[in-house]
VMD Tcl script that builds the backbone (N, CA, C; Angstrom):
set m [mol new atoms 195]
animate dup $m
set s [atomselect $m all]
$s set {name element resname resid chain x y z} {
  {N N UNK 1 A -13.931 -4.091 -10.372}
  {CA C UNK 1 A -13.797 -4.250 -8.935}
  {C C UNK 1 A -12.401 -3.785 -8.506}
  {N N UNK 2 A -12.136 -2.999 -7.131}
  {CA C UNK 2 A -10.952 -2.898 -7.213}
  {C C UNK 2 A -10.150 -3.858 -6.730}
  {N N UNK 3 A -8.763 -3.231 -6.483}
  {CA C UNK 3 A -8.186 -4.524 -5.869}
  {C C UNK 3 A -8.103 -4.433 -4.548}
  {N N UNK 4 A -7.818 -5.628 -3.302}
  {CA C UNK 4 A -7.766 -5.432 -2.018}
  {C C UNK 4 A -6.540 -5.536 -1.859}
  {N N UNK 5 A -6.935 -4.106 -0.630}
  {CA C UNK 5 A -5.351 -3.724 0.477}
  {C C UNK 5 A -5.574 -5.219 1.181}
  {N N UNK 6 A -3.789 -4.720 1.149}
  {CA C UNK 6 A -3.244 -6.419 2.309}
  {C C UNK 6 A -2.936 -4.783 3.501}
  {N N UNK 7 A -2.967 -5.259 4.782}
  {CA C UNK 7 A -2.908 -4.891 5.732}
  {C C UNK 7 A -0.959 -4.475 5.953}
  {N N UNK 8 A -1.015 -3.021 5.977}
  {CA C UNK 8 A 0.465 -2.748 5.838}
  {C C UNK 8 A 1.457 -3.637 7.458}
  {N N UNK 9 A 0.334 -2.948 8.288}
  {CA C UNK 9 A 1.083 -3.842 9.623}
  {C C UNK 9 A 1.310 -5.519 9.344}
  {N N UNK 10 A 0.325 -5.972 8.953}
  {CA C UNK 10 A 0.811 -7.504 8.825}
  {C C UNK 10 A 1.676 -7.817 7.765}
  {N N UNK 11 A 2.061 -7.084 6.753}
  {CA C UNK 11 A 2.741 -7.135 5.878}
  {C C UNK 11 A 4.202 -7.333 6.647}
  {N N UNK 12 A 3.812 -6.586 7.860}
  {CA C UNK 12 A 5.956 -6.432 7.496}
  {C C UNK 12 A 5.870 -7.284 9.317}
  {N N UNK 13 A 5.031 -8.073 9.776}
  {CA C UNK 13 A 5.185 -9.193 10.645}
  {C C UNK 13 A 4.806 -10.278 10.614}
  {N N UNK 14 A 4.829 -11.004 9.268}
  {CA C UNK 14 A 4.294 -12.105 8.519}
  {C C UNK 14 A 5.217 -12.243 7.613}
  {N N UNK 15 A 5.870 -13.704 7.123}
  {CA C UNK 15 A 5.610 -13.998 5.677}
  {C C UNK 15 A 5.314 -15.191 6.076}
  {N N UNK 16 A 4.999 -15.739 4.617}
  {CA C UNK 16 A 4.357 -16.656 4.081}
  {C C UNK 16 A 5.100 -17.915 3.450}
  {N N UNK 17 A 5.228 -18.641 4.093}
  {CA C UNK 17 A 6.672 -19.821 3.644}
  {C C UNK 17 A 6.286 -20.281 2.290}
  {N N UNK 18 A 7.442 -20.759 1.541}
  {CA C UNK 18 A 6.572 -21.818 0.455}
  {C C UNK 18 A 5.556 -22.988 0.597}
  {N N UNK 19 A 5.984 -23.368 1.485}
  {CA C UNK 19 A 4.800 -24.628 2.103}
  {C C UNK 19 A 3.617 -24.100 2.325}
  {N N UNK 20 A 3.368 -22.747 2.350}
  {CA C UNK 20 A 2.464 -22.070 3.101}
  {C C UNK 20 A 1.907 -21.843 4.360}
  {N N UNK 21 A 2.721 -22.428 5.271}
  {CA C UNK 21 A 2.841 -21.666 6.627}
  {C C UNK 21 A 2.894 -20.361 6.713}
  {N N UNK 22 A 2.840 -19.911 7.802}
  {CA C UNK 22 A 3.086 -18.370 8.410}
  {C C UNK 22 A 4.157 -18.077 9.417}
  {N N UNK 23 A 5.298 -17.489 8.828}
  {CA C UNK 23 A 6.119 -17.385 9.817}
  {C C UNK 23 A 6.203 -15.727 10.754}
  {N N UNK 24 A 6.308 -16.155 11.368}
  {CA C UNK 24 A 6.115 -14.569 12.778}
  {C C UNK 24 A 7.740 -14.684 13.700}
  {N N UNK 25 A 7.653 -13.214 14.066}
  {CA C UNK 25 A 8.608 -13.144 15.113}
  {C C UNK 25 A 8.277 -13.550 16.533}
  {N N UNK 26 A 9.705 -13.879 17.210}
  {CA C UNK 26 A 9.010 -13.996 18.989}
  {C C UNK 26 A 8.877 -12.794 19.471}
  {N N UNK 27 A 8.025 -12.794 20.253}
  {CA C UNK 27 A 7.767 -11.505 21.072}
  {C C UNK 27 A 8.372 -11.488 22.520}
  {N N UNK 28 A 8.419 -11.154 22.755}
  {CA C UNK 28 A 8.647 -10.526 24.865}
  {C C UNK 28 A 10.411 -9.889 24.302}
  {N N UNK 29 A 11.093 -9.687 23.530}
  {CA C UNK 29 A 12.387 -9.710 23.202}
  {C C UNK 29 A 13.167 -8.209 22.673}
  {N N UNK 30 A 12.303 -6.911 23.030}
  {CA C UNK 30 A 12.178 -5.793 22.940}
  {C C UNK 30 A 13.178 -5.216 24.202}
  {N N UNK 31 A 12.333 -5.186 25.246}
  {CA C UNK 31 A 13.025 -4.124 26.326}
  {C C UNK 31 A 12.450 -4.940 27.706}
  {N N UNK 32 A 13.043 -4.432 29.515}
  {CA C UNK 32 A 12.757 -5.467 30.202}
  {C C UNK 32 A 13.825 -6.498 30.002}
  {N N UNK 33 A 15.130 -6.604 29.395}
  {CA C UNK 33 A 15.792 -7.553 29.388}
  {C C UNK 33 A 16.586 -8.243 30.217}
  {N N UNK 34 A 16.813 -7.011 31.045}
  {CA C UNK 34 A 17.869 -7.511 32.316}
  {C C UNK 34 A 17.163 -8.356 33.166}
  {N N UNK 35 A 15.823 -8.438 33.415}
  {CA C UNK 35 A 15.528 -9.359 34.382}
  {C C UNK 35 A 15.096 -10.704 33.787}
  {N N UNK 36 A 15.210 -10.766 32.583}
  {CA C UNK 36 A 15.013 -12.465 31.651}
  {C C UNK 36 A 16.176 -13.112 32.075}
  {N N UNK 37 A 16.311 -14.458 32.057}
  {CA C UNK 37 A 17.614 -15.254 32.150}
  {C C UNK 37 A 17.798 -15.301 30.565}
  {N N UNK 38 A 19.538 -15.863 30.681}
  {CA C UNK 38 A 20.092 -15.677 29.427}
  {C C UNK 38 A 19.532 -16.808 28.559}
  {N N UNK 39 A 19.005 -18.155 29.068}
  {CA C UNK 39 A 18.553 -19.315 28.300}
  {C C UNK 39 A 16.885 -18.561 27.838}
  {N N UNK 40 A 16.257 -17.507 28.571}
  {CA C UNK 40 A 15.255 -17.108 27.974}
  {C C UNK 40 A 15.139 -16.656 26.890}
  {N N UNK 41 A 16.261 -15.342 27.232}
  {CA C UNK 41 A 16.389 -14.687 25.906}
  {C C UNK 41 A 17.320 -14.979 24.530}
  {N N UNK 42 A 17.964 -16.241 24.955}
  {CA C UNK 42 A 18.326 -17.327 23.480}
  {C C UNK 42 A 16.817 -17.997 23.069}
  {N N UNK 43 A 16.129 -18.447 23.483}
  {CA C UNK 43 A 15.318 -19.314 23.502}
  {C C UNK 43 A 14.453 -17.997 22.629}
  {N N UNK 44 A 14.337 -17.234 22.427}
  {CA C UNK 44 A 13.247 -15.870 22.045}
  {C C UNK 44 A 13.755 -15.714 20.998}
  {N N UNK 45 A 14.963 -15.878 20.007}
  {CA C UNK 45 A 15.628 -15.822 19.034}
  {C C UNK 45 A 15.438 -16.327 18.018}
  {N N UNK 46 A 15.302 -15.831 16.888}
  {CA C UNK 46 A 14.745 -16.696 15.401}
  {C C UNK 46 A 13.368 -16.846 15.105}
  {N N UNK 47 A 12.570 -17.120 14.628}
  {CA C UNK 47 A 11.330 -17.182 14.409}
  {C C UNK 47 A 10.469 -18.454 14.040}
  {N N UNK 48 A 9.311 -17.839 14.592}
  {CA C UNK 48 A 8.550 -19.202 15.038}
  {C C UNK 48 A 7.282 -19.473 13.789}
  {N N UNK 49 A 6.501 -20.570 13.901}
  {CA C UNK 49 A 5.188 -20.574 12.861}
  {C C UNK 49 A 4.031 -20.228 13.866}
  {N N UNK 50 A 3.114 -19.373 12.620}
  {CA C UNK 50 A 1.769 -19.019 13.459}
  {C C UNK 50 A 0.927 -20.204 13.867}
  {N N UNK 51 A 0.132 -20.159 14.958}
  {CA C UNK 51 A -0.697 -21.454 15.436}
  {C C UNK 51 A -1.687 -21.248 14.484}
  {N N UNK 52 A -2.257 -22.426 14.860}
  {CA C UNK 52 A -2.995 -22.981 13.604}
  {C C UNK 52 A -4.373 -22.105 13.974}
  {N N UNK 53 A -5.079 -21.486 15.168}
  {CA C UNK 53 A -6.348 -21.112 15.593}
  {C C UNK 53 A -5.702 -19.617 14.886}
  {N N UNK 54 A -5.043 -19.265 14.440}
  {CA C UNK 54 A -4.565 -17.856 13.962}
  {C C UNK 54 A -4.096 -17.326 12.291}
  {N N UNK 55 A -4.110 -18.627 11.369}
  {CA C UNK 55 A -3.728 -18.463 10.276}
  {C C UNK 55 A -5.016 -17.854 9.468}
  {N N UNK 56 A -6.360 -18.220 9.989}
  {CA C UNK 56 A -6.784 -17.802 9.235}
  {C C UNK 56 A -6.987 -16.077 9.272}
  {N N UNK 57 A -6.787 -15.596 10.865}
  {CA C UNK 57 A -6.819 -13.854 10.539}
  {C C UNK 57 A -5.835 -13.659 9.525}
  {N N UNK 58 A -4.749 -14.117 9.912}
  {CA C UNK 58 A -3.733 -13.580 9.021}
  {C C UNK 58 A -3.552 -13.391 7.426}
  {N N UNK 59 A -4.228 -14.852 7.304}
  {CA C UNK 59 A -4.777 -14.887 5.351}
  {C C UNK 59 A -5.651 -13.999 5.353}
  {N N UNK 60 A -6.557 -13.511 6.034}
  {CA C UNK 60 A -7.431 -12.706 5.509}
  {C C UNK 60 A -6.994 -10.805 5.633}
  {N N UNK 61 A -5.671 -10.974 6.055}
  {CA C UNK 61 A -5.316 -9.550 6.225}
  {C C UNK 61 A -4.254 -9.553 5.069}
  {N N UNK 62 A -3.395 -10.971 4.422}
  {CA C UNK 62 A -2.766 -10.632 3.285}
  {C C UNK 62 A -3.275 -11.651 2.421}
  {N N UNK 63 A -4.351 -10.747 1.730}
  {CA C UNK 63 A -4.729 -11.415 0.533}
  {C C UNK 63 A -3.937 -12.208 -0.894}
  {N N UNK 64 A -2.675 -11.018 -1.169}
  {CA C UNK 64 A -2.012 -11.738 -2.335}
  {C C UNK 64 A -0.485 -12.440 -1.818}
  {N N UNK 65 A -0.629 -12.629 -0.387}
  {CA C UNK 65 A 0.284 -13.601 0.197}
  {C C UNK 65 A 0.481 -14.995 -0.373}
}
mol reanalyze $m
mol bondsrecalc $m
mol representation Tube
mol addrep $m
Protein backbone atom coordinates (compact mmCIF):
# COMPACT_ATOMS: atom_id res chain seq x y z
CA UNK A 1 0.00 0.00 0.00
CA UNK A 2 1.43 3.25 -0.49
CA UNK A 3 1.99 5.81 1.80
CA UNK A 4 -0.40 8.96 2.27
CA UNK A 5 0.39 12.59 1.20
CA UNK A 6 -0.20 15.00 4.18
CA UNK A 7 -1.52 18.05 2.42
CA UNK A 8 1.56 20.47 1.60
CA UNK A 9 -0.71 23.67 2.32
CA UNK A 10 -1.72 22.44 5.73
CA UNK A 11 1.58 21.38 6.46
CA UNK A 12 3.11 24.70 6.72
CA UNK A 13 -0.34 26.35 8.58
CA UNK A 14 -0.71 23.80 11.25
CA UNK A 15 1.29 22.17 13.85
CA UNK A 16 0.44 19.84 16.09
CA UNK A 17 1.21 20.55 19.90
CA UNK A 18 2.38 17.77 22.15
CA UNK A 19 -0.88 17.62 23.91
CA UNK A 20 -2.23 17.27 20.58
CA UNK A 21 -3.98 20.30 19.86
CA UNK A 22 -3.72 22.23 16.65
CA UNK A 23 -2.09 25.31 16.61
CA UNK A 24 -2.91 27.95 13.60
CA UNK A 25 -2.07 31.47 12.84
CA UNK A 26 -4.46 34.64 13.24
CA UNK A 27 -5.73 35.79 10.22
CA UNK A 28 -7.08 39.40 9.11
CA UNK A 29 -3.13 40.51 9.88
CA UNK A 30 -1.72 40.64 6.21
CA UNK A 31 -2.60 44.00 4.51
CA UNK A 32 -5.64 46.69 5.13
CA UNK A 33 -3.74 47.68 8.24
CA UNK A 34 -4.05 51.24 8.53
CA UNK A 35 -7.63 51.19 9.15
CA UNK A 36 -7.43 48.38 12.21
CA UNK A 37 -6.89 50.04 15.64
CA UNK A 38 -3.62 49.39 17.27
CA UNK A 39 -5.31 47.13 20.26
CA UNK A 40 -6.66 45.11 17.10
CA UNK A 41 -3.73 44.48 15.53
CA UNK A 42 -1.82 43.47 18.98
CA UNK A 43 -4.66 41.40 19.77
CA UNK A 44 -4.01 39.40 16.05
CA UNK A 45 -0.46 38.53 17.25
CA UNK A 46 0.83 35.05 18.24
CA UNK A 47 -1.15 32.12 17.63
CA UNK A 48 -4.22 30.66 18.44
CA UNK A 49 -5.75 26.73 18.83
CA UNK A 50 -7.97 25.27 16.11
CA UNK A 51 -11.79 25.01 17.24
CA UNK A 52 -12.84 21.98 18.10
CA UNK A 53 -15.76 21.69 14.92
CA UNK A 54 -12.34 21.90 12.75
CA UNK A 55 -9.71 19.48 14.10
CA UNK A 56 -11.00 16.86 12.56
CA UNK A 57 -10.41 18.33 8.71
CA UNK A 58 -7.21 19.08 9.74
CA UNK A 59 -6.16 15.42 11.09
CA UNK A 60 -7.36 14.17 8.11
CA UNK A 61 -5.18 16.40 5.83
CA UNK A 62 -1.96 15.55 8.13
CA UNK A 63 -1.94 12.11 8.54
CA UNK A 64 1.62 11.51 10.17
CA UNK A 65 1.02 14.67 12.36
Amino acid sequence: MPKMKTKSGAAKRFKVRGSGSIKRSQAFKRHILTKKTTKAKRQLRGSAEMHASDVRMVRAMLPYA
